[in-house]
Legacy VTK file of the C-alpha trace (Angstrom):
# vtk DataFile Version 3.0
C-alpha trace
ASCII
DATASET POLYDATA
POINTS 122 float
-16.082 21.551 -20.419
-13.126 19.685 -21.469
-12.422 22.008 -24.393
-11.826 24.896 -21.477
-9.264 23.090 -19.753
-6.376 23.224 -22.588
-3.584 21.421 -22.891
-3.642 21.194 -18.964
-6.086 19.349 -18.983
-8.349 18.457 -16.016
-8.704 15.638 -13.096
-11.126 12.731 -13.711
-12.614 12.572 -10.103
-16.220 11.515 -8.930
-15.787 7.582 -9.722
-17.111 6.248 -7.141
-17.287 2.581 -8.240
-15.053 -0.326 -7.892
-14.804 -1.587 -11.540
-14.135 1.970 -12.881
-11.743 2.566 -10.305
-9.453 -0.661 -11.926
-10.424 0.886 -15.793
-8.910 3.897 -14.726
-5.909 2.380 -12.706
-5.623 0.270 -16.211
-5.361 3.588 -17.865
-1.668 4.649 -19.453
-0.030 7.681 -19.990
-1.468 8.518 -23.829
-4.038 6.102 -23.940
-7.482 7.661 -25.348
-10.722 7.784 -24.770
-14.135 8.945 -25.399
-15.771 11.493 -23.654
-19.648 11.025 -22.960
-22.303 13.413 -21.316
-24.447 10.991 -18.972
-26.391 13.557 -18.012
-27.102 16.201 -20.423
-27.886 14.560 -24.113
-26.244 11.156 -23.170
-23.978 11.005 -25.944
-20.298 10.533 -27.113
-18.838 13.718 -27.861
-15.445 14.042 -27.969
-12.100 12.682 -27.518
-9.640 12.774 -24.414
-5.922 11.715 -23.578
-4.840 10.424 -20.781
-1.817 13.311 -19.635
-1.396 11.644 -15.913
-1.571 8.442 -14.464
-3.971 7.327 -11.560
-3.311 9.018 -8.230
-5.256 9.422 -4.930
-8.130 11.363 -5.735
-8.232 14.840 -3.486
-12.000 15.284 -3.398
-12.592 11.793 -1.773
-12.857 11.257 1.933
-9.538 10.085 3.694
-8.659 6.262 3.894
-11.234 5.987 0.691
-9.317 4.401 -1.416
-10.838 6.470 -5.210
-8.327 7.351 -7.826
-8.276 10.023 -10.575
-6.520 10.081 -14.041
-5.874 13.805 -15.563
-7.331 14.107 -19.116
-7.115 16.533 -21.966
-9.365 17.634 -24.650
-7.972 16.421 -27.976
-11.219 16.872 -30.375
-14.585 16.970 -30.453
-16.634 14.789 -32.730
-18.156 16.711 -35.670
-21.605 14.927 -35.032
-22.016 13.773 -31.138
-23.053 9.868 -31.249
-26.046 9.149 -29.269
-26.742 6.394 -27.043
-29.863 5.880 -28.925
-27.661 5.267 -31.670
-24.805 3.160 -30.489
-27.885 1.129 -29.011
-29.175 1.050 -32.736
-26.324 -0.189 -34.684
-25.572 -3.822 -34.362
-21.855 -3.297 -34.891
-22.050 -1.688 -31.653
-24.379 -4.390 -29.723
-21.821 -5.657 -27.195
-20.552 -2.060 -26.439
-19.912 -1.646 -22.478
-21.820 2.077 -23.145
-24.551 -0.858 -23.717
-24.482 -3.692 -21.305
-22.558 -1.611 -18.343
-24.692 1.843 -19.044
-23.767 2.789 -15.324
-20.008 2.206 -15.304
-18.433 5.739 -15.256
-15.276 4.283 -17.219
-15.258 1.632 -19.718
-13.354 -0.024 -21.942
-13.471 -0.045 -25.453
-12.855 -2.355 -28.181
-10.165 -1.051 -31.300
-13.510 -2.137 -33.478
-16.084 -0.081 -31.255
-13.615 3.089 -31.415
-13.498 3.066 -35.151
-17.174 2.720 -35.583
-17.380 5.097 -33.221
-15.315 7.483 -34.670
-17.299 6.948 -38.190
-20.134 7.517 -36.844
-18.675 10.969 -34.878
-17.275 11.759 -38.317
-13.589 11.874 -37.471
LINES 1 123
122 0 1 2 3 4 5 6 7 8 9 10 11 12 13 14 15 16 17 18 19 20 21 22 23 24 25 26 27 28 29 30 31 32 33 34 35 36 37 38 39 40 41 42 43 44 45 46 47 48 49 50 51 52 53 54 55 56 57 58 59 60 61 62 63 64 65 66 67 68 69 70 71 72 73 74 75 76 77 78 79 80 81 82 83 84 85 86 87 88 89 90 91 92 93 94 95 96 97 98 99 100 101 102 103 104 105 106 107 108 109 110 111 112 113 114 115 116 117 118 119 120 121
């Protein structure tokens, strides 16, 4: 879990597709971002930071050309936001966690994050 890492944070690795390979190259030193489970409860439930810029990533083959960010925990949402619910609200209708459901990283509007964040109650 993200919470476990600390302020050390962890490496993003495992994106293994070409437009989430640019959103995290895109990705700055303090930017922020949601963290979702895509497996387990497929829901938003927490809030990262972005503590390292993209680099190689070490679990991919050699000459593949992947990159990780490294992320830190910064807090969890009191109530998790559902993709059954972003799907629900109309606010959130254009979401990427919508019409790109299998990009691993996505970007997100300054409108979606504060709905988001309502919703997440923080």
């Amino acid at each position: 879990m993200q919470l476990d890492a600390g302020a050390e944070g962890t490496f993003w690795n495992g994106v293994r597709n070409h437009s989430a390979k640019l959103n995290l190259m895109a990705m700055k030193k303090g930017d922020t971002g949601f963290f979702y489970h895509s497996n387990e409860g497929k829901e938003i439930v927490g809030i990262v930071e972005v503590i390292k810029e993209a680099y190689p990533d070490p679990t991919a083959e050699p000459g593949e050309p992947w990159v990780v960010v490294d992320i830190k925990a910064v807090k969890p949402l009191l109530r998790p936001v559902t993709l059954a619910h972003v799907k629900a609200d109309p606010r959130l209708a254009k979401m990427s966690l919508v019409t790109s459901m299998r990009l691993s990283v996505q970007p997100v509007t300054d409108e979606e994050w504060k709905v988001v964040c309502a919703l997440g109650g923080v």
